[in-house]
Every structure is written in C-alpha cells, then in structure tokens.
C-alpha positions in Angstrom: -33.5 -48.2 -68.7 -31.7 -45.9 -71.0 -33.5 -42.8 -70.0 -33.0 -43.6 -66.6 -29.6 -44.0 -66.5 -29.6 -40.3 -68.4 -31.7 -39.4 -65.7 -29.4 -40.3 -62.8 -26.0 -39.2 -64.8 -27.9 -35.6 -64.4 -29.2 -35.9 -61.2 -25.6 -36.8 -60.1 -26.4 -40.5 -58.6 -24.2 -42.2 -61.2 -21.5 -39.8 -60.7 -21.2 -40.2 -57.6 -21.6 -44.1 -57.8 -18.8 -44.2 -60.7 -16.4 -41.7 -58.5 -16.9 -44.0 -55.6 -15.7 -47.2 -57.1 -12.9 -45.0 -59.1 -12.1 -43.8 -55.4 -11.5 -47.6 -54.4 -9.4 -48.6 -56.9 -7.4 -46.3 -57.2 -6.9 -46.9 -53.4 -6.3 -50.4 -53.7 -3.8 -50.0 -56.8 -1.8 -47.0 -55.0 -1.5 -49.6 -51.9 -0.6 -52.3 -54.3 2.3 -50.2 -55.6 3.9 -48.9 -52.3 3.5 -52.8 -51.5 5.5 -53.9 -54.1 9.4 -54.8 -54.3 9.7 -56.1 -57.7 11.3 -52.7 -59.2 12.6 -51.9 -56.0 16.6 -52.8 -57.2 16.2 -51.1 -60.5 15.3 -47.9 -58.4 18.8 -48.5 -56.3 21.1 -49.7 -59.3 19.6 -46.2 -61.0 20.4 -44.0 -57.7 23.7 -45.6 -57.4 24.8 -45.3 -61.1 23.3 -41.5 -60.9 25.9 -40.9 -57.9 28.7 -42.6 -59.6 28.3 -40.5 -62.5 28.1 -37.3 -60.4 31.3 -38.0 -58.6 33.4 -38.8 -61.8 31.9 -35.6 -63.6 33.1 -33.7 -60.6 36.5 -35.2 -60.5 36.9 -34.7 -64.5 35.9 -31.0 -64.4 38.7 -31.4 -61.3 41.4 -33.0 -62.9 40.6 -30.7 -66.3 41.8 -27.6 -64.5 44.8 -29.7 -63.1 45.6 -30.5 -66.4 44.9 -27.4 -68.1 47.8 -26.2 -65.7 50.3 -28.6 -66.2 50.1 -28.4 -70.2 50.3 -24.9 -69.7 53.2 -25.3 -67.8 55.0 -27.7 -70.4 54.1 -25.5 -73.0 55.8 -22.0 -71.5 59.1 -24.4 -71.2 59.4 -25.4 -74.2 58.6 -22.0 -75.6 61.5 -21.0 -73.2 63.8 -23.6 -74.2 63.0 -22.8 -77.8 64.1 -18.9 -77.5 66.7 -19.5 -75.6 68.3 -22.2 -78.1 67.9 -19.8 -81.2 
C-alpha cells in the first residue's frame, strides 16, 4: 500500500488527484467569501473613517498655512508697535 502510494506520488496520479480536490476547495471557499456579508460594514465604517481622516488632514495642512500667516502678521505689528513706542 505504501509503496504504491510512492509509486503513484511519482508517477504524478496523486498529484494530480490532491491538486484536483485543492482546486475545488479552494473554489468553493473563494465563492463562500465573495458570498458573504458578515464583514461587509466593517469594510464601509473603515473606507468612511479613511476619507474622514483624509479630508481633515487636508484641511489642517490648509488652515496651517492660514495660520502660519496670521501669526506672522500679529507678530510684525507688534514688533512695529514695539519700535515705534521706544
């Protein structure tokens, strides 16, 4: 039995046996998967959290500059008003 089983694993029988039923389940389990809903809303709460966190890094970055500008701005007054009190 054993030597026959050797046999066939060189002969290429059992490889191809074991590569066929491999072939079916992994079939069956990919269809399982696309049939499947249960992690479904995780997928769309992470999509949607991913978005919110890409628009509020973009607005940061865009209020940043804005103000960047306006402390700037505060700054060159009072260094103004400073020189011109002295």
């Amino acid at each position: 039995m054993l030597m026959l089983s050797i046999l066939e694993m060189f002969n290429g029988t059992w490889i191809q046996h074991h590569s066929c039923i491999m072939s079916s389940l992994l079939r069956s389990t990919f269809f399982r998967f696309l049939q499947d809903e249960q992690g479904q809303d995780l997928i769309e709460y992470t999509l949607l959290l991913a978005f919110i966190a890409l628009a509020s890094a973009s607005i940061f970055v865009s209020v940043g500059n804005s103000a960047t500008t306006i402390w700037g701005a505060a700054s060159n007054q009072l260094s103004n008003a400073a020189t011109s009190a002295s």
